[in-house]
C-alpha positions as CSV (number, residue, x, y, z in Angstrom):
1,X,-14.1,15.4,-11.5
2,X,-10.8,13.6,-10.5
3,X,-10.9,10.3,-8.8
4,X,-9.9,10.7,-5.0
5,X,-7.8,7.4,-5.1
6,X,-4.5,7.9,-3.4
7,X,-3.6,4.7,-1.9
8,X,-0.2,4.3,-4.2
9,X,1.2,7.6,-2.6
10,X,0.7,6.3,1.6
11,X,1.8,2.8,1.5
12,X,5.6,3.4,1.6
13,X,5.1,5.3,4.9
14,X,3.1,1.9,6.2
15,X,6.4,-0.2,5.4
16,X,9.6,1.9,6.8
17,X,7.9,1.7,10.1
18,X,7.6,-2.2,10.3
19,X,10.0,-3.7,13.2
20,X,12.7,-6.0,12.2
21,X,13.8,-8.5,14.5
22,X,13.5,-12.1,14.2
23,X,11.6,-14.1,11.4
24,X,8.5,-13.2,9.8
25,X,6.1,-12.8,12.2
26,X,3.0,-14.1,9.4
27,X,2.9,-15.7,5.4
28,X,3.0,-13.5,3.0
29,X,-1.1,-13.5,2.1
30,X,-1.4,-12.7,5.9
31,X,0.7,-9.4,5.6
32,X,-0.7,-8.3,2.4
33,X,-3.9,-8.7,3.7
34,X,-3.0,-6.5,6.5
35,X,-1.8,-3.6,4.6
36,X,-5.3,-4.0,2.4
37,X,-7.0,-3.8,5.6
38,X,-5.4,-0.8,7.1
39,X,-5.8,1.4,4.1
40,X,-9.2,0.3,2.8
41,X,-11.0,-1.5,5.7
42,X,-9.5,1.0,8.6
43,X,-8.5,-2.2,10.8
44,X,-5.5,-1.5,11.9
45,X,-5.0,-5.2,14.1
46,X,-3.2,-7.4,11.0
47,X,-0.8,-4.6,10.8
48,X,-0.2,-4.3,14.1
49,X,0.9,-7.7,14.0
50,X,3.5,-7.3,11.8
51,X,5.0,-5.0,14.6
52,X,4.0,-2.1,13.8
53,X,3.2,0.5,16.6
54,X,0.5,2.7,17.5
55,X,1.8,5.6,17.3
56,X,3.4,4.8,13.3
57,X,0.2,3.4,12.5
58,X,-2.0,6.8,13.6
59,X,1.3,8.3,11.3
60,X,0.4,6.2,8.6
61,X,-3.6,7.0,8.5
62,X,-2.3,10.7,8.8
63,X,-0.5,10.6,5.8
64,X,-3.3,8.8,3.8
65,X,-5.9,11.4,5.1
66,X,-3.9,14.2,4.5
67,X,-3.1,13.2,1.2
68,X,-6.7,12.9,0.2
69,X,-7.4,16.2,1.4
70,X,-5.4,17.8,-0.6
71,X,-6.1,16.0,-3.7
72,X,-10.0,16.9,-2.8
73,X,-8.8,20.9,-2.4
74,X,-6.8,20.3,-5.7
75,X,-10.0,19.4,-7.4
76,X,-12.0,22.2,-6.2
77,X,-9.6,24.9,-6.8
78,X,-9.1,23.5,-10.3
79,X,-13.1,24.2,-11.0
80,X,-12.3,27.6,-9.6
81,X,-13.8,26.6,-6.3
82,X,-13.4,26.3,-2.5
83,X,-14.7,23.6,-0.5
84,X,-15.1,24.3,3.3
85,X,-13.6,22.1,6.0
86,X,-16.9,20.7,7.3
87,X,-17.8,19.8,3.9
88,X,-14.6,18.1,3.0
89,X,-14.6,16.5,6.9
90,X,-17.9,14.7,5.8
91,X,-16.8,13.6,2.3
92,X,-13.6,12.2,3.4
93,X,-15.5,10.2,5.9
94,X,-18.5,9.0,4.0
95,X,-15.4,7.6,1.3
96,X,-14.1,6.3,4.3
97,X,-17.1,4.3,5.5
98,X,-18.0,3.4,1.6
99,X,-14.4,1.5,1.4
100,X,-14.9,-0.1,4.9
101,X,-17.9,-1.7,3.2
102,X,-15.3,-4.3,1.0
103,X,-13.9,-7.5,2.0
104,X,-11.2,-9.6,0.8
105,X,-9.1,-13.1,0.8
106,X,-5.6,-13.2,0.5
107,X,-3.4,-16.6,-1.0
108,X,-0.1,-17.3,-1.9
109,X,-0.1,-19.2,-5.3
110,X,3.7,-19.5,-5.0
111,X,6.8,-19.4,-3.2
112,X,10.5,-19.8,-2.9
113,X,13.8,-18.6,-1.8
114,X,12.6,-15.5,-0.3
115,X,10.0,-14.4,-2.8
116,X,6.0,-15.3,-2.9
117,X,3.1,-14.7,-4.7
118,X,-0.3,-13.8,-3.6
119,X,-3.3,-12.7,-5.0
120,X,-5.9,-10.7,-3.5
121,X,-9.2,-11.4,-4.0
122,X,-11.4,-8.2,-3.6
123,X,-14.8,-6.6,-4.1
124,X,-15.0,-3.2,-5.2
125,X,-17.6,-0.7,-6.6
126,X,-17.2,1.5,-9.5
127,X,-16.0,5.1,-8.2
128,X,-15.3,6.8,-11.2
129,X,-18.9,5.9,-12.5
130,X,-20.0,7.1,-9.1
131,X,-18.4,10.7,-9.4
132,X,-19.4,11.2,-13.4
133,X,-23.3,10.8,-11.9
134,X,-22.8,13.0,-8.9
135,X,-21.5,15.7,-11.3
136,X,-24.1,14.6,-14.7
137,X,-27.0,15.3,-11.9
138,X,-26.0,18.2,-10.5
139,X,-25.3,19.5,-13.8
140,X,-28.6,18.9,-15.5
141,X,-29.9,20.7,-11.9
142,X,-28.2,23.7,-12.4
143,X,-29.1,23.9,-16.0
144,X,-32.3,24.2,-15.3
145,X,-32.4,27.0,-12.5
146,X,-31.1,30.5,-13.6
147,X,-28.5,32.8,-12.6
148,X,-27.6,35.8,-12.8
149,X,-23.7,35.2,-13.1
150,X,-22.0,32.2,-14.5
151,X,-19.7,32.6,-11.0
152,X,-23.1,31.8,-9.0
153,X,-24.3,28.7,-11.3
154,X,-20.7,27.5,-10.8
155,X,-21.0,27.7,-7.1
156,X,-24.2,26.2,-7.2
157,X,-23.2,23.4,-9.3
158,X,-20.1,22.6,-7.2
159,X,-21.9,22.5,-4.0
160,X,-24.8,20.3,-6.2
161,X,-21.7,17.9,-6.7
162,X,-20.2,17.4,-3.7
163,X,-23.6,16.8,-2.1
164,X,-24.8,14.3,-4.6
165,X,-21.3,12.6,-3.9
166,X,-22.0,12.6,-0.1
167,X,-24.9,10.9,-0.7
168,X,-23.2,8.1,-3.4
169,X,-21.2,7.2,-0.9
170,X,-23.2,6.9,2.2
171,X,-25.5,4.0,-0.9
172,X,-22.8,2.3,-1.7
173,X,-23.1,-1.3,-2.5
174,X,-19.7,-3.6,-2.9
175,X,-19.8,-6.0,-5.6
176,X,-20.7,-9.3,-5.1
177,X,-18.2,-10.5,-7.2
178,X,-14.2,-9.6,-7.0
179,X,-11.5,-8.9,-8.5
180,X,-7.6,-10.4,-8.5
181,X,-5.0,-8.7,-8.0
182,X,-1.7,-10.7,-8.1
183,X,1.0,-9.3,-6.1
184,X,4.6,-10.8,-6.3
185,X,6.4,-10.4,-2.4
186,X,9.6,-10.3,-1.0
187,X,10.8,-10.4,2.8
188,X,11.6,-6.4,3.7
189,X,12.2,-5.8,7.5
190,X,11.7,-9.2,8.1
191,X,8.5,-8.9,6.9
192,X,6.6,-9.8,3.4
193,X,6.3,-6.8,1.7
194,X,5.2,-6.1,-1.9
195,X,8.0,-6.1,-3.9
196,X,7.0,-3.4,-5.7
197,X,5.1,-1.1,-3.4
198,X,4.0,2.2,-6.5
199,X,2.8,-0.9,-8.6
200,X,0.9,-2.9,-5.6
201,X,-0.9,0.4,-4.9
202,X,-1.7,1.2,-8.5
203,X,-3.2,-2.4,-8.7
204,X,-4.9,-2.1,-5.8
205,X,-6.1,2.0,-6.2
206,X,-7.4,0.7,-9.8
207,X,-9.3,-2.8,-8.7
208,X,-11.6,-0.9,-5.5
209,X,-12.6,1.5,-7.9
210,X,-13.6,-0.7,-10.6
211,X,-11.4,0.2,-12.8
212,X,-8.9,-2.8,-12.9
């Protein structure tokens, strides 16, 4: 199966709805760390702080959940499947609480004329290993149970699947080590900003999943 990662598609949403008056409200490891925390953590107080509202924030999370909806249905309907809405309500949440698990530290290494760079410091766990087992196990499961159709062992094994990754999730350990990723900033909105927001979620998508 595909990795549910979608963090590079939501964060441009996250940054047209900053406020722009005045100086920058915090450093640039400070906002960084924000936008970490709102997509991975769920902690939506750093970015409020940046002057963001409510109401864009809850706009924001939207966006991200939605998105990872689809890409779940995507999956599914690519394997010939359908998964139901309770199903998919409890995997996008258990992913959800798996994340909220991680921590990280922010610092800026550098900085000048309107540019910075920091570099994240984050734990992660390794969630394309995690998906390959969910699907190995409930593969060698439905090997071993017969059908009378190839449609029902397919059915079988899917449902096999998505509950083996239900229950990955709800185990998951972080690292006790981390991971860097070095993000190079610039002042957007009167706020620091990635410079390069596709790359800065790529980096970031990649390094929780243990992939960077």
């Amino acid at each position: 199966m595909k990795n549910f990662f979608l963090l590079s598609l939501c964060l441009c949403t996250c940054m047209s709805m900053l406020a722009s008056c005045g100086a920058p409200r915090t450093d640039a490891a400070d906002s960084i760390k924000a936008i970490y925390d709102l997509y991975i953590l769920g902690d939506t107080s750093g970015i409020s702080s940046l002057g963001m509202t409510d109401e864009d924030i809850a706009a924001a999370q939207k966006n991200y959940d939605d998105s990872l909806r689809e890409t779940i249905r995507a999956n599914f309907a690519a394997s010939g499947q359908e998964i139901n809405e309770n199903t998919l309500d409890k995997l996008c949440s258990v992913r959800k609480d798996a994340l909220a698990k991680m921590n990280a530290t922010a610092e800026i290494i550098e900085e000048s004329d309107g540019k910075a760079t920091v570099v994240i410091h984050t734990t992660y766990f390794n969630e394309a290993s995690l998906d390959a087992d969910a699907f190995y196990d409930a593969k060698e499961e439905s090997q071993q149970l017969d059908f009378e159709t190839q449609e029902e062992q397919q059915v079988f094994l899917m449902n096999a699947y998505t509950q083996n990754l239900i229950e990955a999730y709800q185990d998951v350990t972080p690292s006790e080590s981390t991971t860097d990723i070095t993000v190079e900033c610039v002042i957007q909105h009167k706020t620091w900003v990635p410079a390069n927001m596709s790359s800065f979620g790529s980096d970031l998508a990649s390094a929780i999943a243990g992939q960077h």
